[in-house]
N, C-alpha and C positions, 0 to 999 in steps of 0.2 A: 504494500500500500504506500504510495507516493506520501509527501510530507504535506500537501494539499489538502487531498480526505483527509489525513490523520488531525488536521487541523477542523478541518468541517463535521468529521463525527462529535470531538472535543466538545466543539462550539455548540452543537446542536442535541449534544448530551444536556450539556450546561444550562443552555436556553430551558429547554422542555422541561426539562426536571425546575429549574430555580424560578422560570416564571409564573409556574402556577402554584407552589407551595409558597407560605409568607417569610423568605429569606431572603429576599431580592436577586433578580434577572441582571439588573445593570451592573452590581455591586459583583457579579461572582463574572460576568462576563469582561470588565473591565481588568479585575485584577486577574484571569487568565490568559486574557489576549498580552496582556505587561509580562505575564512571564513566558508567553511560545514565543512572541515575536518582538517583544522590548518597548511597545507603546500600545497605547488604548485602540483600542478596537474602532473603527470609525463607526459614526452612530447610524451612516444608513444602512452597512451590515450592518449592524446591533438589529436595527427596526428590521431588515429582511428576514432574518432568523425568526419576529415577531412571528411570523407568517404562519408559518407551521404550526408555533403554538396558539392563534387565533384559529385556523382551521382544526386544531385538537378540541378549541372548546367548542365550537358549529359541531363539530360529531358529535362526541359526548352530550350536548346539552338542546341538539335538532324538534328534538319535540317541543323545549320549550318556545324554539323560535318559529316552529308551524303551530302551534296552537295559536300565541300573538299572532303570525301573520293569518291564519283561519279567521279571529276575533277582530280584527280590524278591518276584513273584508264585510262581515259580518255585521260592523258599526257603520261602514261606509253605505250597503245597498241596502240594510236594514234598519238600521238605525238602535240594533239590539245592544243594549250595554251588557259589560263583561270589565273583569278585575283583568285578564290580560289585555283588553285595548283603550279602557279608561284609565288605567291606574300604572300598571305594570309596563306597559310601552313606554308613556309619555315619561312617567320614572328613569326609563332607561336614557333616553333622549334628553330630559334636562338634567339629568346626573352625568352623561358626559359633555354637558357643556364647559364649565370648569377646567377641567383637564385640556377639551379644544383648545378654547380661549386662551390658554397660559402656555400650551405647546405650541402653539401657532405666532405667538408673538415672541416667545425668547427660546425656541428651540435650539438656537445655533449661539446663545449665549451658555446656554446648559451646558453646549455642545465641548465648547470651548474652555469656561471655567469648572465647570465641576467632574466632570470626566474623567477622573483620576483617582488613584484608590487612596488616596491619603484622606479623601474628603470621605469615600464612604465607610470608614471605621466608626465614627459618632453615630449617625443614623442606623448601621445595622444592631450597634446594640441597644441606642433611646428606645428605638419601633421593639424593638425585640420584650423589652420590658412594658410596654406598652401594649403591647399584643398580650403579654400573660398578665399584668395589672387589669387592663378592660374584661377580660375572661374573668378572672377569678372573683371580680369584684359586682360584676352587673348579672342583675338576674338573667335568666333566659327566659321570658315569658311569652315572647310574641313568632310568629311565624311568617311564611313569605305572604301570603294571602293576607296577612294585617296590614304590609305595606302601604306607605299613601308617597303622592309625589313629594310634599317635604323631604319623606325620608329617602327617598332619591335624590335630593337634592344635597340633601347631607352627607350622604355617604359619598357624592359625586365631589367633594371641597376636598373626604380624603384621599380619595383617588387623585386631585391635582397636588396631594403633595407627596405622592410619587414619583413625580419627573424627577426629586430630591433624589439623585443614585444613592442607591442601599436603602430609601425605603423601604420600598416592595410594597407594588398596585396590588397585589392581593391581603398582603400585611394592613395595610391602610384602611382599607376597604373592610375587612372583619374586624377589623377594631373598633369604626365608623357606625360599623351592623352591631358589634357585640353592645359597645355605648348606647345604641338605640332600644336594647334588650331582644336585639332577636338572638334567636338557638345560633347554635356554633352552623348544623347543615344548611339554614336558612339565610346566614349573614353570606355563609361563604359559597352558596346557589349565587347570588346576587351578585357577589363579587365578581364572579365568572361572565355570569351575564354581561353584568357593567364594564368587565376589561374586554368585550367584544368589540364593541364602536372603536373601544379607546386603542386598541390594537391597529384596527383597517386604518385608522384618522391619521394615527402615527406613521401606518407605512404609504399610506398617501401623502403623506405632505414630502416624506422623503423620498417618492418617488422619479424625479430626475435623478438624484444618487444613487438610489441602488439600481436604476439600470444602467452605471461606471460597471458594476458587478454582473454584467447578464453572459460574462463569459468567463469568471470564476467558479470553478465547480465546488469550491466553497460553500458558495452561495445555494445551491441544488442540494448538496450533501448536508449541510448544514440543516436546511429547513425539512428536508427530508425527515431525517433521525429525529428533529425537535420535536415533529408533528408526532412521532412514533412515542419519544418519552413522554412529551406532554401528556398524549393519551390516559399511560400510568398513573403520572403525574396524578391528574385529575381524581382519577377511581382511589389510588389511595387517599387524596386528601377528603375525598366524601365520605368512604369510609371512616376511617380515621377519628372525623370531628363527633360522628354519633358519640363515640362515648374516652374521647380523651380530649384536654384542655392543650393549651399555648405552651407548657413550660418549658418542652424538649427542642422545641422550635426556638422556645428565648435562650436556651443553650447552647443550641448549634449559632447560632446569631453570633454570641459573643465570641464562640471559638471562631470564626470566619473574622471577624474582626481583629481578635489577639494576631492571627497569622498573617491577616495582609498589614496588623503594625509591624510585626516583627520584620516581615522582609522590607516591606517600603521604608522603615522610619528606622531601618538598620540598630534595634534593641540589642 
């Protein structure tokens, strides 16, 4: 296997697995690409890789997105109301505005200043403690079906403060959900949902850039494998949240953070 793939399985290991569990995608991808190849990963790869893991969650999560689009067709020629086309959609839709808006206007600030694995040591550990503080402490009382567009809206503010490498849009987002009182599988259904838009919006804006890459097999390889671990990804984390909390998750956090100090900040 050429040094290419070996690069593009890495990458698309990396992606699929860290995008959809709450340890951050940019944070583990950043300080990998700094040690295959000695600098940051440019962010429209980053956003290509997106790809696969946005197409992992459309598989995984298709029924929820045919039933909304069923329920909307349904509001349109019928005029039938339904919790997925009054409530549940428009949720999704002003919950990723937010994130739009704040990626579309400093994307290439992001790009440029924060990129770098020095900065994402603080945020994997704050979010990490944040993620088992919000679990441990907020009831679980409500479910997706209690939903209202507020709480899309609010969960949609944590989701823009994701773009922050070493958040993690899924870390944010179940935080967002647990703070609101939904269950750990409900916060983190939504989560999924909600980093759908915010996936496509990403790799559309950088779409002149990544097709610089339409003849990197990187790029192919990469999203390939993402789409494949993603899949995983996903069934363990729904699994998973049924009946276990944040804490191993704020564990791993901190150990990914101890290691990218130790080599960046030479301890």
């Amino acid at each position: 296997m050429n040094q290419d793939l070996i690069v593009g399985v890495v990458l698309g290991l990396v992606q699929g697995i860290t995008e959809l569990l709450p340890v951050s995608s940019s944070a583990h991808l950043i300080f990998v690409s700094e040690l295959m190849s000695g600098h940051p990963l440019p962010l429209a790869l980053n956003v290509a890789l997106h790809v696969g893991t946005v197409l992992a969650v459309l598989a995984y999560f298709y029924q929820d997105w045919l039933a909304m689009g069923r329920a909307t067709v349904r509001r349109i020629t019928t005029g039938t109301r339904s919790f997925g086309s009054d409530v549940l959609l428009p949720a999704l839709v002003l919950g990723s505005i937010p994130a739009g808006f704040i990626g579309l206007k400093f994307h290439k600030i992001i790009e440029e200043k924060l990129h770098h694995p020095v900065i994402v040591i603080v945020p994997l550990a704050l979010v990490g403690v944040l993620l088992w503080w919000s679990d441990k402490t907020r009831p679980a009382t409500r479910s997706l079906d209690q939903l209202t567009i507020k709480d899309g809206i609010l969960i949609g503010i944590g989701q823009a403060c994701s773009l922050i490498p070493g958040v993690s849009r899924s870390g944010s987002t179940i935080i967002a959900g647990r703070f609101l009182g939904f269950a750990r599988p409900d916060a983190a259904r939504f989560s999924f949902l909600l980093g759908t838009p915010a996936m496509f919006g990403a790799a559309l804006l950088e779409l002149r850039d990544i097709l610089n890459y339409v003849s990197d097999p990187i790029l192919y390889v990469g999203t390939l494998v993402s789409f494949a671990s993603g899949c995983l990804a996903i069934s363990f984390m729904m699994k998973f949240v049924r009946n276990n909390g944040f804490f191993w998750f704020m564990v791993y956090r901190f150990a990914v953070a101890t290691t990218i100090a130790i080599f960046t900040l030479k301890f």
